[in-house]
C-alpha positions in Angstrom: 3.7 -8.5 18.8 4.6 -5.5 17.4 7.3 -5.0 14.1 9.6 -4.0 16.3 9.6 -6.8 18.2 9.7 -9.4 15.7 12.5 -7.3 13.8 14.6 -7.6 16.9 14.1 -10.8 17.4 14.9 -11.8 13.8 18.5 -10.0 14.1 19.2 -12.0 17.6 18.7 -15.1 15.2 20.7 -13.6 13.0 23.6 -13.1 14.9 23.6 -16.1 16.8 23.3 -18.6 13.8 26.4 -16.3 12.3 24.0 -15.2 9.2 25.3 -12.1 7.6 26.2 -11.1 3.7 29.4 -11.7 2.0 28.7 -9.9 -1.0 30.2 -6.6 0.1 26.6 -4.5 0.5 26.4 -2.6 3.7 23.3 -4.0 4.9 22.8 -7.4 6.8 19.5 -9.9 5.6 16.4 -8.3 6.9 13.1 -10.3 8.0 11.5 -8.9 4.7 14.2 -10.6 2.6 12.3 -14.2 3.7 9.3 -12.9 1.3 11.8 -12.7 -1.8 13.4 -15.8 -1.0 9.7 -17.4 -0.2 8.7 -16.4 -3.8 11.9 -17.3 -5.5 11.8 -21.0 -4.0 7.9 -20.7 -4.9 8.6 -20.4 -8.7 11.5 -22.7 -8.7 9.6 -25.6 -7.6 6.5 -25.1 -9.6 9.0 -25.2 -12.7 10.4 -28.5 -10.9 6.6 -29.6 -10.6 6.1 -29.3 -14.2 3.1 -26.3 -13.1 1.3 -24.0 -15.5 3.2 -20.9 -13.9 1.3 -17.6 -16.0 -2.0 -18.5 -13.6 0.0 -19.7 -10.4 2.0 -15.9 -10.6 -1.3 -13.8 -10.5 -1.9 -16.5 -7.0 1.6 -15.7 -5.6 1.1 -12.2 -6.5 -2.2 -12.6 -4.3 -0.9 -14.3 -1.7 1.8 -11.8 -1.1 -1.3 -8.7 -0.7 0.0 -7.2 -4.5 -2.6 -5.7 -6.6 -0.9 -7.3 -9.9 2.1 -9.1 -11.4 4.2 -5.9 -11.4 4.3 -5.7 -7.8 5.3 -9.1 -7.5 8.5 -9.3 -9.7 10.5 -7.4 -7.5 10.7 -10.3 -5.1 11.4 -12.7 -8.1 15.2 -13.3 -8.1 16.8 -14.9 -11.0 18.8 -17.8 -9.5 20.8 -20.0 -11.1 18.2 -22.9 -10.4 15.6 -20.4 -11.7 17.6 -20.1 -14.8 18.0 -23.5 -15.4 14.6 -24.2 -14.8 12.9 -21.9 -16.8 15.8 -22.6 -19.9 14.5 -26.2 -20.0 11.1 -25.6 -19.9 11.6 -22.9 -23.0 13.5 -25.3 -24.9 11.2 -27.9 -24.8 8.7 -25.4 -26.0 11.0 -24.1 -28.5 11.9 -27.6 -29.9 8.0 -28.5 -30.0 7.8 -30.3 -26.7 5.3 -30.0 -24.0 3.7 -26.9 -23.2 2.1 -24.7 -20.6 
């Protein structure tokens, strides 16, 4: 299959399960958007898992074909999950807790 073809196909799905933004931006999701929300939902359950996340980052950042971190925190959208997750684990560093 060719990028194409998978693009197409991707915005058939699209438009028949109704997904499209409501945020006002003039561009509908794309197929690459799944790799943000893949490593978004990565991170967020790793923080749920209680994971060391400094070493699992340089894997996702693997995974993904990035040559280091930097490449990878583009995809990395703060979410209000994400927030909440990593604002726990902080302040149960901060306050002497368990740590990484």
């Amino acid at each position: 299959m060719t990028r194409g073809t998978v693009e197409r196909a991707f915005r058939k799905l699209c438009v028949a399960a109704e997904v499209k933004r409501t945020d006002g931006t003039g561009y509908e999701p794309r197929l690459h958007d799944l790799r943000h929300a893949m490593a978004t939902h990565c991170l967020v359950s790793w923080y749920r898992q209680g994971r060391e996340i400094q070493s699992r980052l340089s894997q996702l950042s693997a995974y993904l074909g990035h040559l280091d971190l930097a490449g990878t925190q583009k995809y990395l959208t703060m979410t209000p999950e994400l927030r909440e997750q990593a604002s726990a684990r902080f302040a149960r560093y901060a306050l002497g807790g368990a740590h990484e």
